[in-house]
C-alpha positions in Angstrom: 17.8 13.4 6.8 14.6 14.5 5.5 12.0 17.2 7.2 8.5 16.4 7.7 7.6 19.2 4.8 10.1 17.4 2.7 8.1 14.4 2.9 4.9 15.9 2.7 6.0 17.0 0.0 7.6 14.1 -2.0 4.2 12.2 -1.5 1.8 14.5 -2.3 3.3 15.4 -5.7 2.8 12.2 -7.5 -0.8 11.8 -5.8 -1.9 14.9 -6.8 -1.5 14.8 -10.4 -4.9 13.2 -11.2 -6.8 14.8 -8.4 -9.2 17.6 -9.0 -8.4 20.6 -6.6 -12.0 21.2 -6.0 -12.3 18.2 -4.6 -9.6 18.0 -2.2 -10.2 21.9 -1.1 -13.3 20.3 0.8 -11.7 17.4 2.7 -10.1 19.9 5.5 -13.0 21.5 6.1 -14.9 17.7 6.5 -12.1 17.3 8.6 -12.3 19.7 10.8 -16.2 19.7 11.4 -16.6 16.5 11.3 -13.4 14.7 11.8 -11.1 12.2 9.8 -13.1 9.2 10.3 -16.3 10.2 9.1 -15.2 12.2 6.9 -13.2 9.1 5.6 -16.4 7.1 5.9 -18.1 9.7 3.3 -15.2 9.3 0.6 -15.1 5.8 1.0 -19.4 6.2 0.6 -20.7 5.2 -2.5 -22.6 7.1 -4.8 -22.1 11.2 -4.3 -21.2 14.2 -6.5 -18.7 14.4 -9.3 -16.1 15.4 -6.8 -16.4 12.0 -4.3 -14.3 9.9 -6.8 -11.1 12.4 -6.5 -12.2 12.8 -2.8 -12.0 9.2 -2.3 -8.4 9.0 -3.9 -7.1 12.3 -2.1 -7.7 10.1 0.8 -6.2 7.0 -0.4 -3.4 8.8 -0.9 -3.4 10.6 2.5 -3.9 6.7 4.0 -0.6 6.0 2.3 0.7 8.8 3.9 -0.2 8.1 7.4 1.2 4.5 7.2 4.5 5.7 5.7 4.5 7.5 9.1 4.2 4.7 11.4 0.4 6.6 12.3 -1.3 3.8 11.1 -0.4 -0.5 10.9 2.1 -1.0 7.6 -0.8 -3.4 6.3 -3.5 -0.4 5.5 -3.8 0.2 2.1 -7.4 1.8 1.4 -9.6 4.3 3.4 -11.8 1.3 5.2 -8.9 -0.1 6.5 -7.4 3.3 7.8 -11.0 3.8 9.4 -10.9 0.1 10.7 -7.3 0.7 12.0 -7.8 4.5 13.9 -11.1 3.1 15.2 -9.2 0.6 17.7 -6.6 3.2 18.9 -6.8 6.0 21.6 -8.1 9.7 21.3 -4.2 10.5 21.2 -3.5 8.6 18.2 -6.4 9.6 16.0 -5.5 13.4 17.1 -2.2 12.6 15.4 -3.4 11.1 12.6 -5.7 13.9 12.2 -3.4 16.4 12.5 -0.8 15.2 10.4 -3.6 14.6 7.5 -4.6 18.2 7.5 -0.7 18.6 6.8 -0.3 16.5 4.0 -3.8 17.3 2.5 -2.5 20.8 2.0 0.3 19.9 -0.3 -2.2 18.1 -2.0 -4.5 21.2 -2.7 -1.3 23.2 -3.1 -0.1 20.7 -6.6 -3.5 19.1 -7.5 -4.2 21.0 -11.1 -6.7 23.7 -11.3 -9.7 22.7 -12.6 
């Protein structure tokens, strides 16, 4: 059986190959000040700096992440639908989800390339 890192791990390396590190060193930091789903909401934006289109795909692959967990409905696939799907559950939930995002984005910064 598998540990949580373990996982964390396994997805994030594939997902971080084409990502820029600069851009996914930013997401916790949204994150924390002003939570997953707007900061989900901003990556999903369009328009923005060179950095928004690896921000928007550091997320997609963070969605992916939280559905493999069972934190969001197996039938999310793409940041509107994770914000669509944490919007209808409780406080507790989206504190999970938030929590374990912050865990999986840092294996993202950790094997996204330098730039």
């Amino acid at each position: 059986m598998k540990n949580l890192e373990q996982i964390r791990a396994a997805a994030a390396l594939p997902a971080a190959k084409d990502l820029s590190r600069s851009a996914v060193n930013k997401l916790p930091a949204l994150i924390m000040q002003s939570g997953l789903l707007a900061t989900a909401a901003f990556c999903a934006a369009e328009g923005g700096g060179e950095n928004r289109k690896d921000m928007k795909k550091a997320m997609n692959a963070t969605t992916a992440h939280l559905a493999a967990q069972g934190l969001l409905s197996s039938n999310v696939n793409s940041v509107t639908e994770m914000i669509d799907d944490l919007s209808k559950r409780d406080s507790h939930q989206l504190q999970q989800a938030t929590a374990e995002a912050l865990a999986f984005i840092a294996y993202l910064k950790r094997f996204a390339p330098k730039d």
